[in-house]
N, C-alpha and C positions, 0 to 999 in steps of 0.2 A: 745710534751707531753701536752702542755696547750692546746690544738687544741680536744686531744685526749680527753682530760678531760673534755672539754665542750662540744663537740658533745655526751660523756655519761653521761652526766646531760640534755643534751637537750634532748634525747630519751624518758624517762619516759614523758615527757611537751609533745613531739610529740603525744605519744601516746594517754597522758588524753585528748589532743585537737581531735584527730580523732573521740573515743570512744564519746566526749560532742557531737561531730558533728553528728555522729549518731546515739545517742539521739535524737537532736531535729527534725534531719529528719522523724523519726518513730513517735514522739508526732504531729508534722505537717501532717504527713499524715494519721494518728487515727485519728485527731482531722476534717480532709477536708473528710475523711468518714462517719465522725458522723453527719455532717452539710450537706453533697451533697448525695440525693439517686440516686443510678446510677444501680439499679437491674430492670432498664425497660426495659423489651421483646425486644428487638429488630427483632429478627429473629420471635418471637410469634407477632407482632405486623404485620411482613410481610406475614406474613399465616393468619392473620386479613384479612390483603387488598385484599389478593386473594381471599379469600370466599367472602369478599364485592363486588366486581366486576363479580363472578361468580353472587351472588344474584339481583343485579345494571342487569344483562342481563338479569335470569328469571323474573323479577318485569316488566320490560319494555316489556312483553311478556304477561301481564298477560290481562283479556278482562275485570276486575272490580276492583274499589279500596280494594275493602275487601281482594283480593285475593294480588294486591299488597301489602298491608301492612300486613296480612299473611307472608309474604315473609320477608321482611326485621325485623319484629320482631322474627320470627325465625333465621336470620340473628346475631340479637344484644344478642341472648342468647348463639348461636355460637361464638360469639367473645368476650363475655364476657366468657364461659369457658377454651378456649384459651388463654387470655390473663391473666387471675388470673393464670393458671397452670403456665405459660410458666414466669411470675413473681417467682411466689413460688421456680420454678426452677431456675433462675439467682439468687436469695435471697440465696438458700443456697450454690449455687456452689461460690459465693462471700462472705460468711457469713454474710451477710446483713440482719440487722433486720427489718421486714416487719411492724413490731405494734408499735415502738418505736425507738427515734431519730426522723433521717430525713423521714424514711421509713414510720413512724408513722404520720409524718406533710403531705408526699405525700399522702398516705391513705385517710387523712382527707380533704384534698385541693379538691381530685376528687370525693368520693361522695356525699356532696352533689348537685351539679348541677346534677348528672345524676340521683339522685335520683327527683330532681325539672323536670327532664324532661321523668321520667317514669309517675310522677302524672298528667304530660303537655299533656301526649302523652291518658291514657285514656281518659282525657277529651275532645280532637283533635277529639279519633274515637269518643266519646259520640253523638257528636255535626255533623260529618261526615265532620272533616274539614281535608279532608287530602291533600288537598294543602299545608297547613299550618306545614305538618310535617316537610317536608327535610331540610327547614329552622330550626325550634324548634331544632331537631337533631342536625343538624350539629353546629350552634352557642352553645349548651348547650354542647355540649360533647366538645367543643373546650375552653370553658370558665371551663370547669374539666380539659383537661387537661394542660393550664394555670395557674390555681390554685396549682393544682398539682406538676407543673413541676417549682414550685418558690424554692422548694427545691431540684430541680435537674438539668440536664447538660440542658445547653442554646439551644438543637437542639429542648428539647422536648414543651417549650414555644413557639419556633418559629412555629413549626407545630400544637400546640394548636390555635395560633393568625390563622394560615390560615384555620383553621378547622372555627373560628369564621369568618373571610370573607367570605367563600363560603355559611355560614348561611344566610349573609345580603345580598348577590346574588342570595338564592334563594327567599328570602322573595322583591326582586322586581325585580324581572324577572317572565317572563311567566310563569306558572304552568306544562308547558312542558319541565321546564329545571330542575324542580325539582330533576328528576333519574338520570340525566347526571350526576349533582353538588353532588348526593349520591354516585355515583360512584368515582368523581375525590376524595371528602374527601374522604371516608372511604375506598376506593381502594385504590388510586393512593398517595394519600397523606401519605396515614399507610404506603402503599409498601416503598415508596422512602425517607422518616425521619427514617421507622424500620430499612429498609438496613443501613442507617446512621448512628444510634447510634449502630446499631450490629456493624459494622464497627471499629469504633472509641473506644465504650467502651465495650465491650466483649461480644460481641451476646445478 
């Protein structure tokens, strides 16, 4: 009987203890989605890479600078509409808010550099230095999305950082490696970090 009697005085303490337990699981896990933005494209960032590489082939096809960077600036307005939409839609399907929190800190991390490297880029064509782009590019958009990805999962710095070495590779290498090093970033690099984080955190 005393067995009896304290395993039903134990029961209610079982219970409160379960109930506190998950509480604090749900406060722990609000609390690591208010702090971590994780509504980045994955799968929008690998429909990136493939229009980059399709653009990386006609640029390297093309018989004049003007007509190259033609190309890949119609490229970066392609993948900038892709990539906001293809955001907008992981934001909502995760209820993730895009302006505020962490969603509001990534926002701010990425543009300014790319805004530093759209005023970088007329003055490049001003001047007709387009050597001088694929470097500017690729280092500036790798230091956004660096900036960016301080408040988000650790694949999207890592792919930031190589977005920023293949800038410094092409700013001392030959002028001829420029398109390749446009193609491995913004192709190859989007393709295989986007399949990554689609992967890992939900497309």
């Amino acid at each position: 009987m005393d067995n009896e009697a304290r395993q039903k005085q134990d029961s209610p303490s079982s219970a409160s203890h379960a109930r506190a337990f998950d509480d604090l699981r749900f406060i722990r896990e609000t609390m690591a989605r208010a702090s971590s933005f994780t509504a980045i494209p994955g799968w929008g960032t690998v429909i990136m890479g493939v229009t980059a590489l399709v653009a990386a082939a006609l640029a390297a096809r093309q018989a004049t600078p003007d007509r190259w960077f033609f190309i890949w600036q119609a490229e970066a307005w392609l993948a900038l509409i892709i990539g906001v939409t293809a955001m907008i839609q992981k934001a909502r399907r995760l209820e993730a808010p895009l302006f505020s929190g962490a969603g509001g800190r990534f926002v701010f991390g990425l543009g300014p550099p790319l805004m530093a490297g759209a005023v970088l880029t007329a003055v490049l064509h001003s001047l007709g230095l387009y050597d001088a782009m694929p470097g500017t590019w690729l280092l500036l958009y790798g230091t956004a999305v660096v900036t960016g990805g301080a408040v988000s999962v650790r694949a999207v710095r890592v792919m930031g950082l190589c977005f920023m070495l293949a800038g410094v590779l092409a700013f001392v290498t030959p002028p001829g490696w420029g398109n390749p090093l446009m193609a491995t970033g913004f192709g190859g690099f989007n393709i295989l970090f986007g399949a990554l984080i689609a992967l890992r955190h939900g497309g």
